[in-house]
N, C-alpha and C positions, 0 to 999 in steps of 0.2 A: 669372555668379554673383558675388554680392560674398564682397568676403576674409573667412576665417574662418568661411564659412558649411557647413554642415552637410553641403552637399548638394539640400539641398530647395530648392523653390520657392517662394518666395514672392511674393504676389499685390501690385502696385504700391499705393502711398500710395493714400489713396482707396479703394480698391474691397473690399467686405467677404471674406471668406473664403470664401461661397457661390459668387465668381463675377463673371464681368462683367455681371450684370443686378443684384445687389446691391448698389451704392455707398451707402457711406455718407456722409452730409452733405448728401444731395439728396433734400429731401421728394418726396414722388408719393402722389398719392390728396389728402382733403380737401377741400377748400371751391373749387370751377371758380373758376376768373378768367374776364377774356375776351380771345379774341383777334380781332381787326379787320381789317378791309379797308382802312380808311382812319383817320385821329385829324386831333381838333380840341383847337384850346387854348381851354380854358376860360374865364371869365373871370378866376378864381384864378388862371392860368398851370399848370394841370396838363393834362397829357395826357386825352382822352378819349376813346372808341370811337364809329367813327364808318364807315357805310356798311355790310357784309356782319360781323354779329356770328354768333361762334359758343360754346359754351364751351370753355374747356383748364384741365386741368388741369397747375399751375406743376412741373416737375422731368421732363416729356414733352414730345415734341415732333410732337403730333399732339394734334388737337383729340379733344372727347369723340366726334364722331360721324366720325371716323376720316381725317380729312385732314391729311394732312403740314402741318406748317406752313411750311416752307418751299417746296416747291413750290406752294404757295398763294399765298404772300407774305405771309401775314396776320401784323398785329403785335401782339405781346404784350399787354396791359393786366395786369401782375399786380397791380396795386392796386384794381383794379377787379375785384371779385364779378358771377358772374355769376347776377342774382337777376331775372330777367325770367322770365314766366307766359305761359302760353297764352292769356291773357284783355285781354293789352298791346295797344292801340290804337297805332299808329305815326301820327305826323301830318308835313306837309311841314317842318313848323319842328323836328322831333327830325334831330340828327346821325345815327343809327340808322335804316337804309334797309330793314335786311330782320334777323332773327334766324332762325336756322336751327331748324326744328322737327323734324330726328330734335337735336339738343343738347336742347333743350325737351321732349324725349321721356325723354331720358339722366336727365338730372337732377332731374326732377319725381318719379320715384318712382313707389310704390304709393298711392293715396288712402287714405292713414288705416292702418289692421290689416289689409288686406284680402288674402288670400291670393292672389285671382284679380281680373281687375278687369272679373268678373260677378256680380251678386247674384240665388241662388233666389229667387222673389218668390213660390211656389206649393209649397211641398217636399210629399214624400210623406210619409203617417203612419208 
C-alpha cells in the first residue's frame, strides 16, 4: 500500500475501476483493421497486407474469427481497414492470397434491416 493511504485498494495507472478487462486508453470494437500473414512494401513505402488476411479489431489480440494473433504470427496492419466483400476476385498479381470467410462473415453484417437473413415470399392471410 502507498503511504498515507486509507487502506483500500487501488486499482494500477491505467486500468478503470471495473477491473482488469476495462482499461482505459485502449480502444476495442469499431472499424476491423487487418492482420496478415505476410507484408509487402508499396510502392509509397508503406506497409501492406500480404498472403493469409483476416480481420482484427485494434486494442485485441485475436482476430474477428477468433485466432490468437500471436500463435498465428499474423501481423498487424492497423492502418489498413479491413473493407474486403465476398464478391472480391483475387488474382496472381494481388499480394492478398486468400481472405478468411468466417471474418467476411463477422463483419458483413445483416443485408440491409433484415431481421433474419430469410425472406417469406408466400405469407399467410
Amino acid at each position: 500500500m502507498a503511504s498515507g493511504s486509507t487502506g483500500m485498494w487501488l486499482p494500477p495507472p491505467g486500468m478503470g475501476a471495473g477491473g482488469w478487462g476495462t482499461r482505459t486508453g485502449m480502444k476495442v470494437g469499431g472499424t476491423p483493421a487487418v492482420a496478415a500473414s505476410g507484408e509487402e512494401i508499396g510502392p509509397d513505402g508503406v506497409r501492406e497486407p500480404g498472403g493469409e488476411v483476416h480481420a482484427w479489431l485494434p486494442g485485441q489480440n485475436q482476430t474477428v474469427c477468433g485466432l490468437a494473433l500471436s500463435r498465428t504470427r499474423l501481423r498487424r496492419f492497423p492502418h489498413v481497414r479491413f473493407d474486403y466483400s465476398g464478391t472480391d476476385v483475387l488474382t496472381e498479381a494481388d499480394p492478398v492470397g486468400w481472405i478468411c470467410p468466417r471474418c467476411l462473415a463477422a463483419t458483413a453484417g445483416r443485408r440491409g434491416k433484415e431481421k433474419h437473413g430469410w425472406i417469406r415470399q408466400s405469407p399467410r392471410p
